[in-house]
N, C-alpha and C positions, 0 to 999 in steps of 0.2 A: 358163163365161160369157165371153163376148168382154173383159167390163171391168167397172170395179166397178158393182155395182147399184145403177139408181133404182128405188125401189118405189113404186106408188101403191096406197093401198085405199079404194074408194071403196063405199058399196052403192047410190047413184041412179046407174044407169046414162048419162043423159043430163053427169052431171059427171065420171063415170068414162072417158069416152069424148074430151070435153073434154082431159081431165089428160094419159090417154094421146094424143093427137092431137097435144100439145103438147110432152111430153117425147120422144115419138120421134122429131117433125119435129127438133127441135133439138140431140137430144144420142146417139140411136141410133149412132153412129160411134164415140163413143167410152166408153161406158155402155153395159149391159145393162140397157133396160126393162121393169120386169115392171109391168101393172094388172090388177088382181082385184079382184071385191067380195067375194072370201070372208078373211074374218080366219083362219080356218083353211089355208085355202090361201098366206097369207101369210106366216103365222110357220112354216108347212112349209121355205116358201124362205128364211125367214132362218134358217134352222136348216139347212139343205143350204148354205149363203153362207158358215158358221161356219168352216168344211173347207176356203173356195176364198180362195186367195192373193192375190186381187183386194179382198174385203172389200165391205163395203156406203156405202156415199157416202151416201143420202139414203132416209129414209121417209116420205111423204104418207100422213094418215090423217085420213079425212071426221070427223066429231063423233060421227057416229051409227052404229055397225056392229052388223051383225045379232050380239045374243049378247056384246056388250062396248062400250063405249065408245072412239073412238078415242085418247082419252090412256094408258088402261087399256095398249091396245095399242103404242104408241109407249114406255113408261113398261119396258115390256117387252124392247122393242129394245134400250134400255140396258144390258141385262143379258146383252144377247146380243153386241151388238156398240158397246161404250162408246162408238168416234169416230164413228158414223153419227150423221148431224146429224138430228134430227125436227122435224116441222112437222105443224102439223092444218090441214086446210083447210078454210075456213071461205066463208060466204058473202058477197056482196062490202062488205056492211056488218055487219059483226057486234055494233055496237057498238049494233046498234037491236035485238038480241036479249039481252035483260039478261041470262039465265041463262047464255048459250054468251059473252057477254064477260067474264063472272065466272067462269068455268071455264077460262076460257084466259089470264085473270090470275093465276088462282089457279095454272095448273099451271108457268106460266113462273116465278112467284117460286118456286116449291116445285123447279125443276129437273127439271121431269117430261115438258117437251114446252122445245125450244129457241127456237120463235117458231110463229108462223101464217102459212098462207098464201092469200090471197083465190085461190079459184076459175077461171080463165082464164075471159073473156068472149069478145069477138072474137077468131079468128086473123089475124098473130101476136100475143099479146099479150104485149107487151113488159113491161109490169109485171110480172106471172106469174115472165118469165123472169131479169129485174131480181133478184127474191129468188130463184131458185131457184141461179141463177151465184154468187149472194152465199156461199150454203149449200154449192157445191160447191168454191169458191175456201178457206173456211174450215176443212175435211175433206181440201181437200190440203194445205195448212200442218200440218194436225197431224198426219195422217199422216208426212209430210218424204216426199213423192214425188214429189215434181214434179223433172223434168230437170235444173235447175239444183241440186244436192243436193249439197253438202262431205261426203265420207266422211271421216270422223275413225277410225284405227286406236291403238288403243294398249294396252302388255301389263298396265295395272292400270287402274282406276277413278282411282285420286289421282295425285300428280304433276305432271308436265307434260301428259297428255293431259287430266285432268281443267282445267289451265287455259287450253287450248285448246277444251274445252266450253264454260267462263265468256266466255270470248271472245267466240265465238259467237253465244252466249244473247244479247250484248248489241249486237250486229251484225245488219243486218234480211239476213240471210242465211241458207235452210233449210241445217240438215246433220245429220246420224247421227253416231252415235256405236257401235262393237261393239269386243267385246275382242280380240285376236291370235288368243286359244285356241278362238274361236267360228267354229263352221262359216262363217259369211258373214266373218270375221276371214280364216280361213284362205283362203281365196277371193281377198280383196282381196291380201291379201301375196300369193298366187302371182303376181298379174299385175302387181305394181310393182316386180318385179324383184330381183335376189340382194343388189344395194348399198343396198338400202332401209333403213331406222333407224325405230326406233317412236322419241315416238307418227309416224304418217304420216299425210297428207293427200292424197287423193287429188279432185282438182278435175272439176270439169263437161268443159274443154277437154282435160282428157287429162292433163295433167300430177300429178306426183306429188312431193311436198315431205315430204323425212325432217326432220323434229325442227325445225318453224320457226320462223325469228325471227317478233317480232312484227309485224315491218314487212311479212315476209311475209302473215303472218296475215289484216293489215287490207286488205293488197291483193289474197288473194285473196278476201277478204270483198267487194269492192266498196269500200271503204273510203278514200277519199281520206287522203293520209297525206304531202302536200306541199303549202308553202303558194305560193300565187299571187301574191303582193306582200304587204307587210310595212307598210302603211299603211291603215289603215279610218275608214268615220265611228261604227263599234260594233263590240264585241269583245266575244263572249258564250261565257263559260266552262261548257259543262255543255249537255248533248241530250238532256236529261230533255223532260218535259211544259213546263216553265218556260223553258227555253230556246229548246225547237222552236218555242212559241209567240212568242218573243221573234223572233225568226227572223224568220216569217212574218211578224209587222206589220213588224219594222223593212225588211224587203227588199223586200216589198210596197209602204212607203211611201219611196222611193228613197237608203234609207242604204246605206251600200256596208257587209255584215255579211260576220263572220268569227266562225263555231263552231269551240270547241276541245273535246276531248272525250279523255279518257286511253281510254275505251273506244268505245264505238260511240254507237247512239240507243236513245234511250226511260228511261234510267234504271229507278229502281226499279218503274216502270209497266209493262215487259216482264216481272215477275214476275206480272201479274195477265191469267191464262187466261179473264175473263171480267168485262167492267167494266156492271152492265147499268142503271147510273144516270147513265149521261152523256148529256147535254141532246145531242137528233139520232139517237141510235143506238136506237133503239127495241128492236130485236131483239138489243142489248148489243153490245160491239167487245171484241175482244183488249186488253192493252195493247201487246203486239207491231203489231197491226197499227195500232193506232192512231198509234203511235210512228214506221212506216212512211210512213204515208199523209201525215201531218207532213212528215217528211223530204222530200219527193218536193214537199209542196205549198212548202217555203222553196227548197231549189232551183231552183225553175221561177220563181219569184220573184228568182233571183239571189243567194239565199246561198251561202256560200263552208264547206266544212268541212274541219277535221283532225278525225283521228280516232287513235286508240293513240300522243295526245301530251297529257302532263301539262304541266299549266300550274305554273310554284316560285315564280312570284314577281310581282306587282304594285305600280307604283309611278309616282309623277308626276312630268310630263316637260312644264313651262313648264302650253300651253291641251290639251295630250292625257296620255294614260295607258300605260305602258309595262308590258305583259305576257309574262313570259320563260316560254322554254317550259324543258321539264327536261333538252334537249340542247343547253340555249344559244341559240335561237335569239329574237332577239323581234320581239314583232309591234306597232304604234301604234295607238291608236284616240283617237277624239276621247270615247268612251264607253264604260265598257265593265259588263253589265249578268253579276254573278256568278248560275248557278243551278246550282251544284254537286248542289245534293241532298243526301243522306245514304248512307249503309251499316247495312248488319244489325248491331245488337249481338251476341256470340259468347256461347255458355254458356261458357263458359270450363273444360270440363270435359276435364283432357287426354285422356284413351281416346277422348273422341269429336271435337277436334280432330286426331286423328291419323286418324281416317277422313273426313276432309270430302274429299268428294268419292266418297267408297267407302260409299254407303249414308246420309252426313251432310252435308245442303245447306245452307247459307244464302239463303234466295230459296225464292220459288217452286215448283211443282213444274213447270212447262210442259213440260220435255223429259223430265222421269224418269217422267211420269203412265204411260207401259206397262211400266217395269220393273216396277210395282209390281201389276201385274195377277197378282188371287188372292193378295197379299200382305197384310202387316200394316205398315201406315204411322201413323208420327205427326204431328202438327203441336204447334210452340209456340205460343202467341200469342194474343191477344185481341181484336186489332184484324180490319177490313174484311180485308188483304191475307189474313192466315189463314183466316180463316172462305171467303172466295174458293177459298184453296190445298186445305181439308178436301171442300168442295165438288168440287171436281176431280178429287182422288183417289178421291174415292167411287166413281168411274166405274169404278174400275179394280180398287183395294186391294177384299181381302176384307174388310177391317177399318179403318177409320181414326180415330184416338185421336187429341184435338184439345184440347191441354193446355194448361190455362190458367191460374196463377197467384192469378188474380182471383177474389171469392167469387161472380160471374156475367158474364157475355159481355155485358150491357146497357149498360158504361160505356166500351164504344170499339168496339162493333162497329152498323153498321146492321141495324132490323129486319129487312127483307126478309132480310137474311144469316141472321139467329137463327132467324125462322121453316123457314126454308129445310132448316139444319143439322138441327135437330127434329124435319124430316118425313123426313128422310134413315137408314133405317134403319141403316147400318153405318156411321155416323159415330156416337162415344161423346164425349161435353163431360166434361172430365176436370177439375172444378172444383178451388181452392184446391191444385194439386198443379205440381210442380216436376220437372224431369228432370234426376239429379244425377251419373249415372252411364252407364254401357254399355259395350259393347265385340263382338268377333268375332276369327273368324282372315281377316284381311283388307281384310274388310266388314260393316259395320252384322248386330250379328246378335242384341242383344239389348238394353233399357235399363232404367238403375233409375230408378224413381218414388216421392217420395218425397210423402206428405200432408203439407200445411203444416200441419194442424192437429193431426193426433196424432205426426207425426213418424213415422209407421212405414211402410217403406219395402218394395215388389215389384221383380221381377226379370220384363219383359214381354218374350216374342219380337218383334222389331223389323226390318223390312228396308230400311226408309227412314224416314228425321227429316228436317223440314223445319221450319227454324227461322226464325220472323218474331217476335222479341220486343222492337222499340223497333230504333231509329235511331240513328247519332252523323254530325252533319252532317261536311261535308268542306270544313273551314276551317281544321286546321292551318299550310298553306301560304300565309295569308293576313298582310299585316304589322299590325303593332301598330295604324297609324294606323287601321285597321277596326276597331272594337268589336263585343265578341261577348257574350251573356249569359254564365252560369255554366255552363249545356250548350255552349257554343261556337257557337251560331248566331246569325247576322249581325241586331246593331240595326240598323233603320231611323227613317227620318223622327224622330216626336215621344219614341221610346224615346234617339236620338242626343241631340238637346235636353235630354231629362232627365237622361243623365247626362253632359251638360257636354262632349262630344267634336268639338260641332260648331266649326270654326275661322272661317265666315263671319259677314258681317252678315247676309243673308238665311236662312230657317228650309229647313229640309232641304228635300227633296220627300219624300211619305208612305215610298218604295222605297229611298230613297237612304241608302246609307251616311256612315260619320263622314269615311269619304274623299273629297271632292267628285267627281260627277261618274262616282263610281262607284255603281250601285244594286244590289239583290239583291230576289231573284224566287224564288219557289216553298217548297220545304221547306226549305231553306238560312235563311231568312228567320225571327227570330226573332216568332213571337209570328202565323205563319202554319198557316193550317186544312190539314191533310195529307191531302189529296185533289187526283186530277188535274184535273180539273175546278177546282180554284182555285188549281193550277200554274199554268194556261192563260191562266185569268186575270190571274194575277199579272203574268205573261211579257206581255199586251199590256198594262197598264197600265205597267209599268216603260219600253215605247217610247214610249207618252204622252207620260211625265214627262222620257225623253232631250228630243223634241222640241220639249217647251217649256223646257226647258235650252238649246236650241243657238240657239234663235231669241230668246230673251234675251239670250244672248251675242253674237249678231248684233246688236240694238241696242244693247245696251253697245258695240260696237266704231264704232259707228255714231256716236254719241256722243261719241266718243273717250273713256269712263271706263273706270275699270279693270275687267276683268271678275272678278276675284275680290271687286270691291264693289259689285258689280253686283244689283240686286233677284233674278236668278235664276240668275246664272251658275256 
């Protein structure tokens, strides 16, 4: 095949002609398109596709095919070829057909078809092609094919090359990952020369970087990683969901904004391979991409970012706020709005601390989802991110063990998730059990399971653990003068009042910390719903409340009273 395959299968001729009329004009260049109405004929070629090194990008399939169902058939493709994206096509109102809209709801929650796609009408028709770019854009991220691609070489899985994948992960930048000892390893090292040092890096423009600093890292990420000037009217700590949002209102509505970020964008949201309940996305969004497409939307708005710089210290400086970075440098803000987020809690089990990163994740699976093809995978966890991460693996692992603590998955996980998992046959819900043990020569190769309820313990063949069990926000770094509950995340508003930390005459804002002036947004935020979706929200309510802080402080100045007695300031 010239390139990867689009497939359409249609049995009415008159739409099958359509489909094809439309994907040839537009993508025959760089796509091989096949259209057939035979569903035998179809899965011939995805099974001849299986062998070619191109892979398959996308399957169309009508509702109705002679001898099967189209989701039946698509439902199929997943098992042939996990990253091909499917879609049913449907007609251009489906929703005035109750059966085929209840069948295409049903197979979307169920994981059985990735979205639909209306019919082409007129040529061109630019909707058609709308979702189909969407589906082909999505299949090369997860591939990691596209041109721009960071090859990462390194001679083990842990170590340093492994925190150069963490890197990564959390940088809107594609990149691979192979070992030294692997034929594509061995490949890369012959052409980066005899002075080379793992792990190595070898970049899109040619160059090649043995064992790199961080600085390197984030600039060859894209990463901004110098600050612009050293005075803001908002200084926002964290490029999670919370932040990015913070971002966009504040730069949008003309605060001059400065993002710090010790890593890249998206936070803990880049762990989630598939979000399909946020309000707009109909057909679901990455957290990767969503975290992207943020990014991109506060910059063109004028935000300013660091990025692989830790913020140590916060503290007040007369009407602004003084945020030091962890190399000394600092920055002023008249505001500055914390959305650090959180991190994964650790099993704290040493054998399999000593392979994180060698078979043992914290996070997500996003980048490991093909190591684990025809494997056996676990998941910890009870929450959305997990049941997300088991979902995913499913694609791939022969097996995936989705361990859960709890005596059922209904008390932190959303339905659609549960029913999902359920209808998913090589995903096992591993109730009331714990993972206490494991180990390998090298890598992840086995773990012990132990029943919470009669204590007696097995010994499971294991190739990947992915571990999502609870958070610890990230407010170490923060001083006294900010109050924290008993888990360490940030009071706000009426929780400051109650326990007595506020120093003003006027009452907090809902966001605001016991530090004037300073607010906290998203999962950092005590006593806040741990979903992106009401990061987002957090992050634009908290520029709300800067701006009616600032412009109370303007008529306090106006006034000539003090602004720290000031109704708002």
């Amino acid at each position: 095949m010239p390139g990867p395959l689009v497939l359409a299968v249609e049995d009415d001729a008159a739409s099958l002609a359509a489909v094809a009329h439309e994907l040839r004009d537009r993508y025959a260049s760089s796509y091989s398109v096949v259209a057939t109405p035979s569903p035998d004929e179809a899965l011939a070629t995805l099974e001849d596709a299986a062998h070619d090194s191109e892979g398959v990008a996308l399957v169309l399939a009508g509702a109705r095919l002679p001898g099967t169902a189209g989701i039946d058939l698509l439902e199929h493709v997943r098992a042939l070829h996990p990253d091909a994206k499917r879609a049913l096509l449907v007609p251009w109102r489906p929703s005035e057909d109750s059966p085929t809209a209840e069948a295409i709801l049903d197979a979307m929650a169920l994981g059985r078809i990735d979205y639909y796609v209306r019919r082409p009408a007129a040529s061109p028709d630019e909707l058609f092609h709308h979702a189909i770019t969407s589906f082909l854009l999505e299949w090369t991220k997860v591939r990691r094919s596209a041109p721009h691609t960071v090859h990462i070489v390194g001679e083990t899985w842990s170590g340093r090359a492994n925190d150069l994948r963490e890197t990564f992960k959390r940088c809107a930048q594609p990149h691979a990952f192979c070992l030294a000892d692997s034929d594509e390893g061995r490949a890369l090292l012959a052409g980066a020369g005899a002075d080379a040092k793992l792990p190595l890096m070898l970049l899109p423009d040619g160059r090649v970087l043995s064992d790199p600093t961080n600085r390197e890292i984030a600039e060859a990420a894209g990463a901004p990683v110098d600050l612009e000037q050293d005075d803001y009217d908002l200084v926002i700590v964290g490029a999670g969901p919370a932040g990015l949002s913070s971002a966009v209102y504040g730069a949008s509505e003309g605060l001059s904004t400065l993002v710090i970020d010790d890593g890249g964008i998206g936070g803990q949201a880049r762990s989630s391979s598939l979000i399909r309940n946020y309000l707009g996305f109909s057909s679901g969004v990455s957290g990767g991409s969503l975290a992207e497409q943020a990014y991109e939307q506060a910059w063109v708005f004028g935000a300013k970012f660091v990025f692989m710089h830790e913020a140590s210290s916060i503290s007040p400086a007369g009407q602004s706020l003084i945020v030091t970075l962890a190399d000394g440098r600092r920055v002023r803000g008249r505001a500055v709005v914390l959305a650090t987020g959180v991190s994964y809690r650790r099993l704290g089990v040493a054998a399999l601390e000593a392979l994180n990163g060698a078979g043992v994740h914290y996070g997500g699976p996003i980048s490991e989802g093909h190591a684990m093809k025809g494997r056996d995978a676990y998941v910890v966890g009870g929450a959305n991110s997990a049941g997300q991460s088991a979902l995913y693996l499913a694609r791939y692992a022969r097996r995936v063990g989705l361990v859960v603590r709890a005596p059922s998955l209904d008390a932190a996980m959303s339905h659609y998730l549960i029913r999902a998992i359920e209808a998913t046959p090589n995903v096992e819900v591993m109730i009331r059990t714990a993972v206490v043990g494991g180990g390998g020569d090298g890598r992840l190769q086995h773990l012990v399971l132990r029943d919470l309820v009669s204590a007696a313990e097995r010994t499971v063949p294991a190739d990947g653990l992915f571990v999502l069990i609870g958070a610890r926000p990230h407010t170490s770094w923060l001083p006294d003068a900010i109050a924290r509950d008993g888990d360490g995340y940030v009071l706000t508003g009426q929780d400051v009042a109650a326990a007595a930390r506020w120093p003003l005459e006027r009452s907090p804002f809902s966001h605001e910390t016991s530090l004037p002036r300073v607010f906290a947004a998203g999962d950092v935020r005590s006593g806040s719903v741990k979903r992106v979706a009401s990061g987002v929200g957090e992050g634009s309510v908290a520029i709300q409340q800067v701006h009616a802080l600032f412009e109370a402080a303007a008529r306090s100045a106006d006034h000539g009273s003090r602004p720290d007695r000031a109704s708002a300031a």
